[in-house]
N, C-alpha and C positions, 0 to 999 in steps of 0.2 A: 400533378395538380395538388394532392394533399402534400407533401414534399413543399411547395409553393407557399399553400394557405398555412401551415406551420409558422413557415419564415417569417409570412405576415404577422402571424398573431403575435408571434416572441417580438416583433419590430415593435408592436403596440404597446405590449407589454412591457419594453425595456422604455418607449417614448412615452410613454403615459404620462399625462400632466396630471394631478393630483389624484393618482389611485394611493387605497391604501394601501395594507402590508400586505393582503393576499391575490394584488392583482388586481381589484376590482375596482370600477371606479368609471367615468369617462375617458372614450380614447380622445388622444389626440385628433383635434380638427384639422383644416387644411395648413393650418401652421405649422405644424409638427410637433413638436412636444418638449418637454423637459424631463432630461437624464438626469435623474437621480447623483447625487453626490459618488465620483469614482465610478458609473455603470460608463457601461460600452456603449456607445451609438452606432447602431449598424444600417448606412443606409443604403437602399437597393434601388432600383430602377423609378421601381412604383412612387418612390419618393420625391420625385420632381418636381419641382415647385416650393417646398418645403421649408420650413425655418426650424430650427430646433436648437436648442438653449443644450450648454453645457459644461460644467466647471472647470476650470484650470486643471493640467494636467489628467484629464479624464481620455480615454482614448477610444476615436473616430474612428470606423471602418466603414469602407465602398466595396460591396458585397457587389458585383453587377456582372447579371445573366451574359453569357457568348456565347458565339456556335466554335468551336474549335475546329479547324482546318479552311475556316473564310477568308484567313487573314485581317479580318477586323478586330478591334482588343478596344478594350476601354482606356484612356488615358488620360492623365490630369492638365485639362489645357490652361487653368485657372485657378491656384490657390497662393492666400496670403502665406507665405512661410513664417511672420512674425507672428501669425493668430493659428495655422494650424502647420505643423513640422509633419512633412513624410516622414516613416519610420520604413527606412527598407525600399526595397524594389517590391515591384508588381508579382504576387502568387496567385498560381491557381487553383482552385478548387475542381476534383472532376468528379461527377456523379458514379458513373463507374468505368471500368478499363477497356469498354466496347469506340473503335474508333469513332470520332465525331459525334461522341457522349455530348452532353450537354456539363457546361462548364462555368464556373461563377472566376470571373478577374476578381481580384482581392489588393485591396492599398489601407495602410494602418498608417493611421498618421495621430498624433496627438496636440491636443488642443491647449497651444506654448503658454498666449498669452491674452488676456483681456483683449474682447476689440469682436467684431463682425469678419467674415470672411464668406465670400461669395464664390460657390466651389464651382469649376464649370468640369464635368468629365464628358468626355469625347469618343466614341464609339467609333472609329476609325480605322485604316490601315497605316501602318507605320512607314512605309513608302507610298510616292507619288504626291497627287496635289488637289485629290478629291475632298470636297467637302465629309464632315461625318457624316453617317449615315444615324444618328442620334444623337443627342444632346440632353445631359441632367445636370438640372442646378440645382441647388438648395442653397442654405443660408445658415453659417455655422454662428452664434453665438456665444459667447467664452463668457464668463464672468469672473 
């Protein structure tokens, strides 16, 4: 849980729309926020719904929770490639070496080109023809 509330606070703190230099300031609404000139946008689960503003070649990460050994995994069923470019294949993050740790999918993509991009990731299995079992959007804006 503190592990969790961390991830949020630094989400807040990198999404912050008009804090000053030490962090402080209002968070982000349900809109999401604006990244800073060259900061990283890291969004997580909790972010669903979200819009968040971000400069030209700044770079996007999808941080999102899995159980490892479900065969579910997160995946990108919906991105513009002219306004946000994968960078790489899907990594994982794993809490620690105990089987079916808890584990973050990771996808780094960066943000190409001016324009809106409407991300859909998909919580899924990679075989069969089941619906996901979750769904997060957000809303990347490029400037």
């Amino acid at each position: 849980m503190i592990r969790h509330g961390l991830a949020l606070a630094a989400l807040t703190l990198i999404a912050c729309n008009g804090c000053n230099n030490n962090g402080s300031g209002p968070p982000p609404g349900p809109s999401g926020g604006q990244v800073p000139a060259g900061g990283e946008l890291v969004v997580h689960v909790e972010d669903d719904g979200k819009a968040f503003d971000v400069a030209r070649g700044s770079p996007v990460t999808f941080k999102l929770a899995s159980n490892a050994g479900t065969g579910y995994q997160w995946m990108p069923a919906a991105v513009d490639p002219n306004v946000l470019a994968q960078q790489g294949d899907k990594t994982s993050e794993v809490s620690s070496d105990v089987p079916g740790a808890p584990k973050m999918d990771v996808y780094h993509f960066v943000a190409q080109n001016p324009g809106s991009a409407q991300v859909e990731m998909d919580y899924k299995r990679a075989f069969g023809s089941a619906p996901p079992g979750r769904v997060v959007h957000v809303t990347i804006h490029v400037h």
